[in-house]
Residue, then its C-alpha position, 0 to 999 in steps of 0.5 A: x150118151x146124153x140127150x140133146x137139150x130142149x128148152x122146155x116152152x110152157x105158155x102162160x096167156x099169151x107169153x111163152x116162158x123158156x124153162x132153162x135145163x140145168x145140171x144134175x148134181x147130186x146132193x148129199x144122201x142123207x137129203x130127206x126128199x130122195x136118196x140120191x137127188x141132186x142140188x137145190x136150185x133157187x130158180x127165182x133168184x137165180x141171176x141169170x134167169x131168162x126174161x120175157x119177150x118184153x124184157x120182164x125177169x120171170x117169177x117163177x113161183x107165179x105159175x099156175x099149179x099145173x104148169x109146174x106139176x106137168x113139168x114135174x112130169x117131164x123130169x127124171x126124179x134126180x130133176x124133180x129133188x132138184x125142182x122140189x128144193x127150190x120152194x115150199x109150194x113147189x116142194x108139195x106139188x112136187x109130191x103130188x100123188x099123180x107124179x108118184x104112179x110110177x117108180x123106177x128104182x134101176x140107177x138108184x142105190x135104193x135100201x130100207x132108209x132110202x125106201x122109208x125117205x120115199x114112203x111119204x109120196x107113194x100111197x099112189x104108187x102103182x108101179x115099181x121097177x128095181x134092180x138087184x136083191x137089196x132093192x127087193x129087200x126095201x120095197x116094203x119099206x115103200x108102204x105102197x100097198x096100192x101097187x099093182x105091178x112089179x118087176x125086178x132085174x138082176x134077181x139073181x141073188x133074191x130069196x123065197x123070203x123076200x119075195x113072199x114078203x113082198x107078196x104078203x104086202x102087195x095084195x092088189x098086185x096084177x103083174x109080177x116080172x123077174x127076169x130076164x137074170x135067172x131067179x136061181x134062188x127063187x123056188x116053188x115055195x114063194x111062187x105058191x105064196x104069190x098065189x095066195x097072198x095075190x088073189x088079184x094077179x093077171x101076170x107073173x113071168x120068171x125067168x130061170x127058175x129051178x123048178x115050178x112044181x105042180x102044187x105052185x101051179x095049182x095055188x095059181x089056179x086055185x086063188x088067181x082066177x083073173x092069171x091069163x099070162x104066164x111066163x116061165x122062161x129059161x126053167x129048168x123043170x116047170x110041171x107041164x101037166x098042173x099048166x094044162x089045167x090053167x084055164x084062164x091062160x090067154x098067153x103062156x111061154x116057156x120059152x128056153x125051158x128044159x125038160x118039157x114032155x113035149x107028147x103031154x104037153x101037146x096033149x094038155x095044152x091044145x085043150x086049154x080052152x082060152x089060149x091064144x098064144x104060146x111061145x116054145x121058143x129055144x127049147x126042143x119041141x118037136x114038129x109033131x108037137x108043133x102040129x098037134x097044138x096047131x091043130x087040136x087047140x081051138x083058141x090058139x092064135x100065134x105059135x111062137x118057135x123061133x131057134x127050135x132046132x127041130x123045127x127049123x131043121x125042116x123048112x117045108x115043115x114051117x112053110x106048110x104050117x104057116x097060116x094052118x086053119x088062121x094060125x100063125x107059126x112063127x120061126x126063124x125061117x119064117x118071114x115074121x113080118x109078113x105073118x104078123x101081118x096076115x093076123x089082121x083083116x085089115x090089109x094095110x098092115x102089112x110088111x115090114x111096119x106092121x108093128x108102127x101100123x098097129x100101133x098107130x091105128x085108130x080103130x083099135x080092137x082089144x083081143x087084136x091089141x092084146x095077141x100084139x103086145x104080148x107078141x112084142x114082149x115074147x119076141x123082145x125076150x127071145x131075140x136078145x137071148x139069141x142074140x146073147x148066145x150067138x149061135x152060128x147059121x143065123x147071119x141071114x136071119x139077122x141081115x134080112x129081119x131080125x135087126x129091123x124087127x128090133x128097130x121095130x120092137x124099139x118103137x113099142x109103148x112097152x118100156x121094158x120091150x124097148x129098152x131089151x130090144x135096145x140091148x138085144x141090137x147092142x148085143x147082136x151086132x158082136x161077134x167077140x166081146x173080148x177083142x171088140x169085133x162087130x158084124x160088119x153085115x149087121x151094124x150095115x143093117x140097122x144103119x139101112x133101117x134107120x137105126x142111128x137115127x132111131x137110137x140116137x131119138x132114144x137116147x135123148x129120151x127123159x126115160x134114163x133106162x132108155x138111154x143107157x140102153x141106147x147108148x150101149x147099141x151106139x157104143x157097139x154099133x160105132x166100133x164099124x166105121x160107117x156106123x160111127x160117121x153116121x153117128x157123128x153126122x146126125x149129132x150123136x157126139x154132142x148126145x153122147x158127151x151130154x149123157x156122160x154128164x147124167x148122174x145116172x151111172x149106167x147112163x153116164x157109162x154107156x155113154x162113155x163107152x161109146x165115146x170111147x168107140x167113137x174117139x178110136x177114128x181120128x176125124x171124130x177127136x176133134x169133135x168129141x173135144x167140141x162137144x164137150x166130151x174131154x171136160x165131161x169124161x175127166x169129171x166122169x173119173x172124179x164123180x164116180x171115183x170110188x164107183x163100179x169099174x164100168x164107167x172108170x174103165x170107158x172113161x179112161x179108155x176115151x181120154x186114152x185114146x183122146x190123148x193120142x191126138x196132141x191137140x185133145x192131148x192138151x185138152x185133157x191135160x187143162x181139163x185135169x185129166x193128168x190129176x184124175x189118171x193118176x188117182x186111177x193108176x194110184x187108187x183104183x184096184x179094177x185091172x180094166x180101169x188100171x190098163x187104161x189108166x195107165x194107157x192114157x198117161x202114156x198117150x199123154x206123154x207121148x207128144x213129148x216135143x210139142x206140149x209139156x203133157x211128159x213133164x206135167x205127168x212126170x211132176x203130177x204127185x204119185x205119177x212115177x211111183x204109181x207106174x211103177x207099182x203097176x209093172x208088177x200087177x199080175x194082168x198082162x195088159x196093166x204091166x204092158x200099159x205100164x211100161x208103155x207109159x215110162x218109156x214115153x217119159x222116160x223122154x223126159x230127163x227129169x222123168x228119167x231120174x225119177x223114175x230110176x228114183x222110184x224103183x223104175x230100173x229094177x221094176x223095168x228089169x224084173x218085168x224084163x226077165x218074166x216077160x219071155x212068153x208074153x206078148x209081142x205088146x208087152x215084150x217091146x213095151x218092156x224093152x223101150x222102157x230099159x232103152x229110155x232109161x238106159x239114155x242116163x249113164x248112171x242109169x245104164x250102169x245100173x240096168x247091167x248091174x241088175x242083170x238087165x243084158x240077159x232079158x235084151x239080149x232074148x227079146x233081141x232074138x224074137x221074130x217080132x219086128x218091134x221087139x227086136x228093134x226095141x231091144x236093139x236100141x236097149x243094147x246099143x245104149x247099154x254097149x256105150x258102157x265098157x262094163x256093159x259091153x263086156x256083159x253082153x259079151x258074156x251073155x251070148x250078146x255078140x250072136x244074137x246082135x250079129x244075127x239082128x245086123x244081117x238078117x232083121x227087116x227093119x233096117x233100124x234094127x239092123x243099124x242099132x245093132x251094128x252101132x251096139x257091136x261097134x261100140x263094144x268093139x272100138x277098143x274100150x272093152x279091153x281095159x274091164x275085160x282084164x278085171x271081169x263084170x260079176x261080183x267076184x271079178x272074174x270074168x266068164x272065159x269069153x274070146x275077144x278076138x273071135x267075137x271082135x272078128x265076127x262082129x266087123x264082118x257083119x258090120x261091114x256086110x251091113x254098111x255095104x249093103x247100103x253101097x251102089x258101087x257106081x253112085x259112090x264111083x260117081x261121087x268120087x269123080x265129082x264134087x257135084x252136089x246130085x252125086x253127094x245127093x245120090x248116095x245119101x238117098x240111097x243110104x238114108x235110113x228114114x226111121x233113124x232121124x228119130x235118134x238123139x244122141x248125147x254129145x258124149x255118144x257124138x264125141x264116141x263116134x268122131x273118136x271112131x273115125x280115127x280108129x286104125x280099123x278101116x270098118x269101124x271109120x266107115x261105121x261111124x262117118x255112116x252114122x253121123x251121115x243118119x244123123x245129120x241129113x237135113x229134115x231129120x228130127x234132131x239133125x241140127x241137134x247133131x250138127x252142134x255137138x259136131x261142131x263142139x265136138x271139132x268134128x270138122x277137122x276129123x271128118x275132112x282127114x277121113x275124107x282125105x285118108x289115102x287108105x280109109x275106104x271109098x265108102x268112108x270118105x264119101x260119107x265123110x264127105x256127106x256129113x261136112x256137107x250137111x254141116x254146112x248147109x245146118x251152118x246156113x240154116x242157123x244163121x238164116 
């Protein structure tokens, strides 16, 4: 999401100069200044610079020195690349040591070059986040041997070496942080070169680690006497009794770790003479445990316990130990606000804000402020990793208080417990990441408590850790509807369109995620165009082309379901967006990003009549080949898109050959044949591909030749309503073919088509089939049945007649079932149009106004209605009546090749036929009608 953008006001006398945003763009990597900035910008002779009041154009490099450095101070560091480039004095301001306290190295590729570009600036620093094992390689290289905290994310994959090595150069470390990703490589060796190499540490908190073991724990107490917080979290073995004699641990948690013995435990620890809190939670301490270190431990304040099965099992047993003796227990039955609250004397920070009372209290008192920041971090830690394992029963917990109390953590002045609460609100509120599902309870919840408008405060924030989490909560949160018209009322399309525009990846994908959710509700297209968000999602594709598949994926999954709405349709397309999901479908080997690549496209050309997105795709280099290419990819939901995307340009005639130039037939065919345990999706996108290509003779011939009847005429026979009528309308074009028809009769087509024609719920396939049936049936199979269809020219011994009989039944039946014996009696006493009407109402089958048929697939069916059986004329006269009813969407189409066709003079002898059936004259009789009021409506 990007933030809104402020124009920044900075004061000069009695002038205010307005200091313009300008776009992140990054510059090349081998820049000197910073790995990954961005342009320089010459803001002095920049043409467009802003003037004064007064009209005056603004020397910029005339601020003073402050200015410019606390503006420095509000940008990220891309921004200050940028800012620093533009001059030589700005350049030294731009390392002037106080901007260079703090280093968040999270969104950066950063290894050692880039760590040695950046070492020049941070003799000063004193901070540092990073994230992954190659960052935690190049910190050295930062030779910042003032620093005093560090903490790393995503340390999976981080060794002994180099964390020892980190100690060994970082003496004046205070806090170390590695988590919350378990340390799997991390053991009891580098812990114990921490505590001699860092004799100045006050804070070391590991997540995941193996084994803590009593000598480690030992060196901590013995070289770092100033260590009053630990947190081993998630931990499979940590030595409880070498804890017990850390006599300077104020806070201590194990929360999540394994294998504790809770009687030692409870023994050792309530005799520590300064702890004051202790977080147990999800692990198994037992309730004789909670008690003893409630009423043994002197010093302690708060007991932290929340998802402790065996405490929560007993709610007399948390409701008796709440307040024991001025301690605090907290549980997931508790009411944690309330109990927060009962810790300070002061009786105004109570209920639900008493984390914001604290926080804004001017009486401030250190031991107090302490016991909450440390309670803000454990119960930041603890609710996302609940929330992450989502373990069943806790509905109520969440509802009631456990999304305000993320709202709440969201407000703390503590980064990293921010950005986890954001992520613990994105993660909590879904039930099933595969299928997007979220808590309708949930997501009601943290709109009630103002969370829409508080993320979306969040998102516009200069921290780019902050936003990414941000977006990420409003990208899930907005797949409920209610939450996504919040989100789109107080402006969160714009904040989001302008985050997909950071240079900052994981800001720029989240962002797009959440454009993706919120482009799924159609009143919002509109608005994500507005703001936007198409131009900002195409260049998303462009700039992190050879990126991680995250932002490529989200990207495309907007534009596709942008592409579904003609007008944004063309908004991607003049956007380029055809050019760059056709790199994706060509290039990008992720099956996320090629599922939605190719879903896009097929949104794009599906609005085939009303813009020309089906030619551009089809024309676009690679489009076809690409598609085609992806009908073999071993992931369902790739070949299923695929299909899906050349059946809609198989619409296109130009597309249509290209794609059968393109290995389109065989590809469809083969998809066809493996696709008979698939999904329903799959099945009819398989289908309606073949029937869009089957559209061309020569294209028909071939889906026979490549053995394409037998797979339709088994989707033919599936329960699924779109897949049987998909491949309905696949045979009907196929049976236009004498050759074609002859196959479907040796495959077994004749049952399967005559059990669609009586027994579908969809009339349109029930129609399709009866149209197959009659085309393989009005004579023209006779001739190709004497030679046979295979290789050998031998027919398989099938019986014509018997087959030829079935089928008119069924054709009849289906007919008839759209006969009212008194409307067409009506009809044939009277010539009155409301008696015509009646009937046509009553035989109008609405879908089949979407059918286009070739003069050549006209010409069969006025030859029909001359044919000596009485069922095939009714047949026919009933399907130029579809055909041609006013309003249809090809019916004037129709009514021309009719007209050419000479199908006036045919149609007034079948009206006419002494021995036709009722049934055929009166819809003979229709169809003149028809023509003629299309006769009025082209000379009007």
């Amino acid at each position: 999401m990007s933030r809104r953008v402020r124009r920044k006001v900075a004061k000069k006398g009695k002038e205010k100069l307005l200091l313009p945003s300008y776009p992140e763009l990054i510059l090349d990597e081998n820049d000197a200044d910073f790995p990954h900035s961005i342009l320089p910008i010459n803001l002095a002779a920049n043409s467009a610079a802003p003037t004064s009041p007064i009209g005056v154009a603004v020397d910029w490099t005339t601020l003073p020195d402050d200015t410019v450095i606390q503006l420095f101070a509000l940008l990220n560091y891309r921004d200050r690349a940028s800012l620093s480039s533009s001059c030589r004095t700005w350049r030294n301001l731009g390392s002037t040591p106080c901007l260079w306290e703090s280093l968040d190295l999270r969104a950066h590729r950063c290894d050692a070059s880039s760590a040695v570009s950046l070492s020049s600036r941070c003799s000063n620093l004193r901070r540092v986040r990073f994230l992954g094992a190659d960052s935690a390689d190049a910190i050295i290289y930062l030779k910042a041997k003032g620093l005093r905290e560090i903490s790393g994310e995503y340390c999976r994959k981080m060794t002994d070496a180099t964390l020892s090595v980190i100690a060994a150069r970082h003496e004046m470390l205070e806090c170390l942080q590695l988590g919350p990703d378990f340390c799997e490589r991390i053991s009891s060796d580098a812990i114990r070169a921490v505590a001699i190499c860092c004799p100045k540490l006050r804070r070391l908190r590991l997540s995941g680690v193996r084994e803590i073991d009593s000598d480690s724990i030992n060196a901590l107490a013995k070289n770092c006497v100033n260590l009053c917080d630990i947190g081993f979290m998630d931990c499979l073995k940590v030595d409880e009794t070498a804890l017990g004699n850390m006599g300077s641990l104020r806070f201590l948690s194990v929360a999540g770790t394994s294998n504790l013995k809770w009687g030692l435990v409870s023994h050792l620890w309530s005799k520590l003479p300064n702890l004051v809190g202790l977080d147990v939670s999800r692990t198994d301490i037992s309730p004789t445990a909670v008690s003893r270190m409630m009423l043994s431990c002197q010093s302690l304040k708060v007991l932290c316990a929340l998802n402790c099965t065996n405490v929560e099992e007993d709610a007399n047993f948390v409701t008796s130990s709440h307040g024991n003796k001025g301690k605090l227990l907290l549980s997931l039955l508790s009411d944690i606000f309330k109990g927060v609250g009962s810790l300070f004397v002061d009786n105004s920070m109570k209920g639900r804000n008493v984390f914001l009372d604290w926080r804004d209290t001017e009486k401030k008192d250190q031991k107090w402020d302490d016991i909450m920041t440390w309670l803000e971090w454990v119960l930041s830690y603890s609710l996302l990793r609940i929330a992450e394992s989502n373990p069943p029963g806790l509905d109520n917990f969440w509802v009631s208080q456990g999304a305000t109390l993320l709202l709440s953590l969201m407000q703390s002045s503590q980064e990293d417990v921010q950005e986890r609460a954001a992520t613990g609100l994105a993660t909590f509120v879904v039930i099933d990441d595969e299928n997007t599902s979220i808590d309708g309870q949930r997501a009601e919840a943290v709109m009630r408590g103002g969370g829409v408008q508080l993320l979306l405060h969040l998102a516009s924030s200069w921290r780019e850790g902050l936003q990414a989490e941000s977006a990420k909560a409003i990208a899930n949160l907005s797949v409920n509807a209610n939450v996504a018209k919040a989100v789109a009322d107080e402006g969160g399309i714009t904040i989001l369109a302008n985050l997909a525009k950071s240079m900052n990846r994981l800001v720029a994908e989240e962002a797009a995620g959440g454009l993706w959710n919120l482009s799924v509700g159609e009143e919002h297209k509109g608005a994500i165009a507005e703001a936007g968000g198409v131009k900002a999602l195409v260049d998303l594709i462009f700039k992190w082309s050879t990126g991680g598949d995250g932002v490529l994926e989200r990207a495309a999954g907007a534009l596709a379901n942008l592409a579904a709405d003609d007008k944004c349709s063309m908004e991607v397309a003049v956007a380029g967006g055809v050019h760059a999901l056709v790199m994706l479908a060509r290039n990008c080997k992720f099956e996320g990003v090629q599922e939605q690549a190719a879903r896009a496209l097929a949104n794009l050309a599906a609005h085939g009549d009303s813009n020309s997105n089906n030619s551009a795709v089809g024309q676009e280099a690679g489009a076809l080949e690409a598609l085609v290419q992806l009908t073999h990819s071993p992931h369902e939901g790739v070949r299923q898109e695929s299909a899906g995307a050349l059946w809609n340009l198989s619409f296109d005639d130009r597309n249509r050959e290209s794609i059968a130039a393109a290995g389109g037939v065989e590809a469809l065919v083969a998809l066809a044949q493996s696709c008979s345990n698939a999904s329903p999706g799959l099945q009819e996108r398989a289908a309606g591909a073949l029937w869009g290509l089957s559209v061309s003779e020569a294209n028909s011939i071939a889906i026979g030749r490549e053995g394409g009847v037998a797979p339709l005429i088994a989707l033919a026979r599936s329960e699924a309503e779109d897949v049987h009528e998909t491949a309905a309308g696949a045979l009907w074009n196929l049976a236009f073919n004498p050759g074609n028809a002859l196959r479907i009769v040796e495959e077994g087509g004749v049952p399967a088509l005559v059990h669609l024609c009586s027994s579908s719920v969809s009339k349109m396939a029930r129609f399709m089939a009866a149209l197959a049936l009659a085309y393989m049936f009005d004579g023209r199979i006779g001739e190709v049945a004497l030679t046979g269809t295979s290789s050998e020219g031998v027919s398989k011994c099938v019986s014509l007649d018997g087959a030829r009989r079935m089928a008119l039944k069924h054709i009849e039946a289906f007919v008839l079932t759209f006969s009212d014996p008194q409307a067409f009696a009506a009809a044939a006493a009277s010539s009155a149009p409301a008696a015509l009407a009646q009937v046509t109402e009553a035989a109008r089958i609405q879908e089949a106004g979407h059918l286009r048929c070739s003069g050549a697939e006209i010409g069969r069916f006025v030859a029909m209605l001359r044919n000596p059986s009485s069922i095939l004329k009714t047949c026919a006269a009933f399907a130029l009546l579809q055909f041609t009813i006013p309003g249809g969407r090809h019916a004037i189409h129709h009514a021309n090749l009719l007209q050419n066709a000479g199908a006036p003079r045919v149609l007034r002898a079948a009206a006419a036929a002494a021995t036709a059936p009722l049934e055929a004259k009166i819809f003979a009789r229709i169809v003149l009608r028809n023509l003629e009021h299309h006769l009025v409506e082209i000379s009007i």
